[in-house]
N, C-alpha and C positions, 0 to 999 in steps of 0.2 A: 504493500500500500504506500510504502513510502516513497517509491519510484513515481507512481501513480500523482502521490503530491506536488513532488519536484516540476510532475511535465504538468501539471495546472499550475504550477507555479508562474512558469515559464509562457506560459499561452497568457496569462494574466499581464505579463509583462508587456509581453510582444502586442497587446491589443490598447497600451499605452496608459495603462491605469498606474493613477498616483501610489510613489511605495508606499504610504500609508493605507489604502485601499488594500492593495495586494498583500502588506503584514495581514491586514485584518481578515481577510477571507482566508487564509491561509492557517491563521491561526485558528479561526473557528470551526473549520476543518477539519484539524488537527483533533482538539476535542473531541468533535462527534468519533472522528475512527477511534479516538480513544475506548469512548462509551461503545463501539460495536464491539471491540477487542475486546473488552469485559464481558458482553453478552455473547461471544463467538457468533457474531454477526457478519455474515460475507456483505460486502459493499452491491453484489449482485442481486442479493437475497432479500436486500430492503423496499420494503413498500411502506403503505400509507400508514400502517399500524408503527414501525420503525419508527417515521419518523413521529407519530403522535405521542407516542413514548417519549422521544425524547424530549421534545417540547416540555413534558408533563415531568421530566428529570431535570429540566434546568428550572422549573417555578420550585421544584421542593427544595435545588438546591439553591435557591435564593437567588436567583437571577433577577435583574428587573425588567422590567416591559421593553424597555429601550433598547438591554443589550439583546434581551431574543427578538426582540424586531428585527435587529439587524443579524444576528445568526440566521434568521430563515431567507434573508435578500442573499449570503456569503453560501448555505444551502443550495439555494436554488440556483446561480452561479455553477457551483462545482456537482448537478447533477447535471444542469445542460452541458457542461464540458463532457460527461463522463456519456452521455449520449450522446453527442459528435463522434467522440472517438469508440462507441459502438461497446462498450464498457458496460455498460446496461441497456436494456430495450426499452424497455418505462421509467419514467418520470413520477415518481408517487408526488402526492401531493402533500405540499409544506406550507403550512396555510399557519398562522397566527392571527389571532384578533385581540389587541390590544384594549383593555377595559378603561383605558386614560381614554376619552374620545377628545381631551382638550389638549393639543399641537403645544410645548412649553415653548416657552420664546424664549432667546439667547438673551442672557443679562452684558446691560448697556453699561458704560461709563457716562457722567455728564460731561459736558465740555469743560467745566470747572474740575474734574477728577481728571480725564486726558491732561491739564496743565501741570495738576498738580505733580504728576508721576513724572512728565519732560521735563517742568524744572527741580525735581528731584535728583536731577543729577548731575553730577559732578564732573567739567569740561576740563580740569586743568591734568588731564591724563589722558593719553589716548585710547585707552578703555573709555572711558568715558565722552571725549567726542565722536567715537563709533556708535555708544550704544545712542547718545543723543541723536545721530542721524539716523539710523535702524526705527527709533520709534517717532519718526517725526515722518517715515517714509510710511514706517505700516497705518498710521492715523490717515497723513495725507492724502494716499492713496484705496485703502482697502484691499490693498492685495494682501492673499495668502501666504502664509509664514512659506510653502514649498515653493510658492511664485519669487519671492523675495531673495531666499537662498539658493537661486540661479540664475539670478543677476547677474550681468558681467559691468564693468567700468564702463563698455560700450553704450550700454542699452539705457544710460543718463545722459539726457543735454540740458546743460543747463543754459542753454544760448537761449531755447525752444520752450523751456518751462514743462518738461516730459518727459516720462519713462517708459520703456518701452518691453511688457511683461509676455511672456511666455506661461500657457497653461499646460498642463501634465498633454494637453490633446498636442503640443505645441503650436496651437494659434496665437496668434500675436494680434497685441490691441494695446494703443496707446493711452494714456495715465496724464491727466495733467497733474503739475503739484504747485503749490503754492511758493510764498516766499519764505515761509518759515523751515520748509522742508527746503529749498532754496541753498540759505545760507548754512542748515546742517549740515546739506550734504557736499559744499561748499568747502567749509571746514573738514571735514573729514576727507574729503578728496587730497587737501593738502598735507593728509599724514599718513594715509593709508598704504603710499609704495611704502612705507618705514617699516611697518609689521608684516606687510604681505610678503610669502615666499616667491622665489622667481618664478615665470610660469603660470600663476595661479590668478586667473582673470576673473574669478570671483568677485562681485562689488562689496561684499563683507566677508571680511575674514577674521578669525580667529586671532589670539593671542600666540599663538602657535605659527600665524600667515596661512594657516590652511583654510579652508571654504569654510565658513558659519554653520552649523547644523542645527537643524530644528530644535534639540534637547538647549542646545544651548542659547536660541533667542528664547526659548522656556523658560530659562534660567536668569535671561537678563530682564524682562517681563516679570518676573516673580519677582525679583530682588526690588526692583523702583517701585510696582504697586506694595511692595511691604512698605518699603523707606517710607512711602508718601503716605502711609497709614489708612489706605483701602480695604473698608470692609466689605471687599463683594469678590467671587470668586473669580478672579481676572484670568482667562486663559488665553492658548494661542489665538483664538478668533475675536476675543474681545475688542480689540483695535477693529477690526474689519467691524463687527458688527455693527461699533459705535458712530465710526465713518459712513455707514450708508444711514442710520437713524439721525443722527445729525444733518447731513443735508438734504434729507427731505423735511425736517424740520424747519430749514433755512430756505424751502422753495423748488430744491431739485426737483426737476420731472421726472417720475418713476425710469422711463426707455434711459434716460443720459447715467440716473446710478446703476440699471441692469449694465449695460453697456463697460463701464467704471468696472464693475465688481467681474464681469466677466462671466453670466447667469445665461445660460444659452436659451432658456424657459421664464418669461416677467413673472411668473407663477411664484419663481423660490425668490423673487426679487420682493414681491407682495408681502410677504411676511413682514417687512419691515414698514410698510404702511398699518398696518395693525398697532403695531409697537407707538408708530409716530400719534397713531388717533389717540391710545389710551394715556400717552405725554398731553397732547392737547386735551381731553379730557379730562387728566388730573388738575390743569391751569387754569380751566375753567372752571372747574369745581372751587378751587380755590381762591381765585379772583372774582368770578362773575355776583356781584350784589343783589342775585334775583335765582342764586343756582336752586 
């Protein structure tokens, strides 16, 4: 079987899905063979009761809604591979129905918490004029931490006011940025050959000069929202999130932040008008002397 995962591994790849996609179906994969190998379960031999079992093994083992949501999309995945390549004849059915029917929405920064965390930090270090332009790029713009750490030096002009991102599909779509993201990346341009390795055309790099990796803009995210003394759970997409709820708050038209965030569906761009109404909502509430 473990041959078996390697070549989904690899078809996974080849079909240009982000590494974090492909950890994750891979790994929830891995689990189920697990659970078959404890049941002496052949991967041929599974139908619909297989997998309703399982389903019904990961709620006792405490699993939450969210992550077997997504174990039965990384399921369903690796049974369509396994009947391409003729591995199985049927397709049993992997069906979840989630009891939450309410969509949780991504928690936001305000624009006064985004400030607080960028001037939290400390420029007269070149660690510190990196991370300052890092988070003045992911606010700026909304691109994703994997978008971000395949940046080259090239794909900034700061003539033009634009950066120019690649997605895991690699399409490309340009990014305006402001002046504030401007002058970070400005400064940090001016020190970045100093730590970067020869070679190494990454737009952020490590302390090391090697390419920036996601654990570690993790880590530099964690560190400023602690410094700035943020109580809300800030992760890698908090930036992104707060940049598309922010300017549609400011007026954006829905198509210009789909477009920005790189949503190939205004569908998953929608969410964040929900988000902007229950802001406007709360101000009204608050303000209006007739609410």
């Amino acid at each position: 079987m473990k041959e078996i995962v390697n070549e989904y591994r690899e078809s996974l790849l080849q079909s240009h899905k982000s590494d974090n996609t492909v950890y994750a179906y891979v790994t929830d994969v891995n689990l189920y063979i697990k659970y078959l190998n404890s049941k002496d379960i052949y991967l041929d031999e599974t139908d619909n009761v297989t997998v309703k079992n399982y389903i019904e093994h990961l709620l006792e083992d405490g699993k939450s809604e969210r992550s077997i949501s997504r174990i039965v999309i990384s399921l369903r995945s690796f049974y369509n591979y396994l009947k391409d390549q003729k591995i199985i004849r049927d397709i049993p059915k992997i069906y979840y129905k989630s009891t939450d029917q309410s969509k949780k929405l991504p928690e936001i920064l305000t624009v006064e918490e985004v400030d607080k965390i960028i001037k939290i930090v400390d420029k007269d270090c070149n660690k510190g004029i990196r991370d300052n332009a890092l988070l003045e790029l992911m606010y700026a713009t909304g691109m994703k931490v994997s978008e971000i750490i395949k940046l080259s030096v090239e794909d900034v002009n700061l003539d033009l006011l634009y950066v120019r991102c690649h997605d895991n599909k690699n399409y490309e779509r340009l990014i305006p940025i402001g002046r504030s993201a401007e002058a970070a990346l400005k400064e940090y341009l001016s020190i970045r050959d100093m730590i970067a390795s020869a070679g190494v055309h990454n737009l952020f790099v490590n302390l090391n000069g090697n390419q920036l990796t996601r654990q570690g803009v993790w880590r530099i995210v964690k560190e400023y929202s602690h410094k700035a003394g943020i109580n809300k759970d800030v992760n890698l997409n908090t930036f992104r999130h707060s940049f598309a709820v922010h300017m549609l708050q400011n007026g954006a038209d829905i198509r210009s932040v789909q477009e920005m965030l790189g949503h190939s569906d205004i569908s998953t761009t929608q969410v964040y008008l929900g988000m902007n109404m229950n802001k406007m909502r709360d101000v009204y509430m608050k303000t209006h002397p007739r609410h």
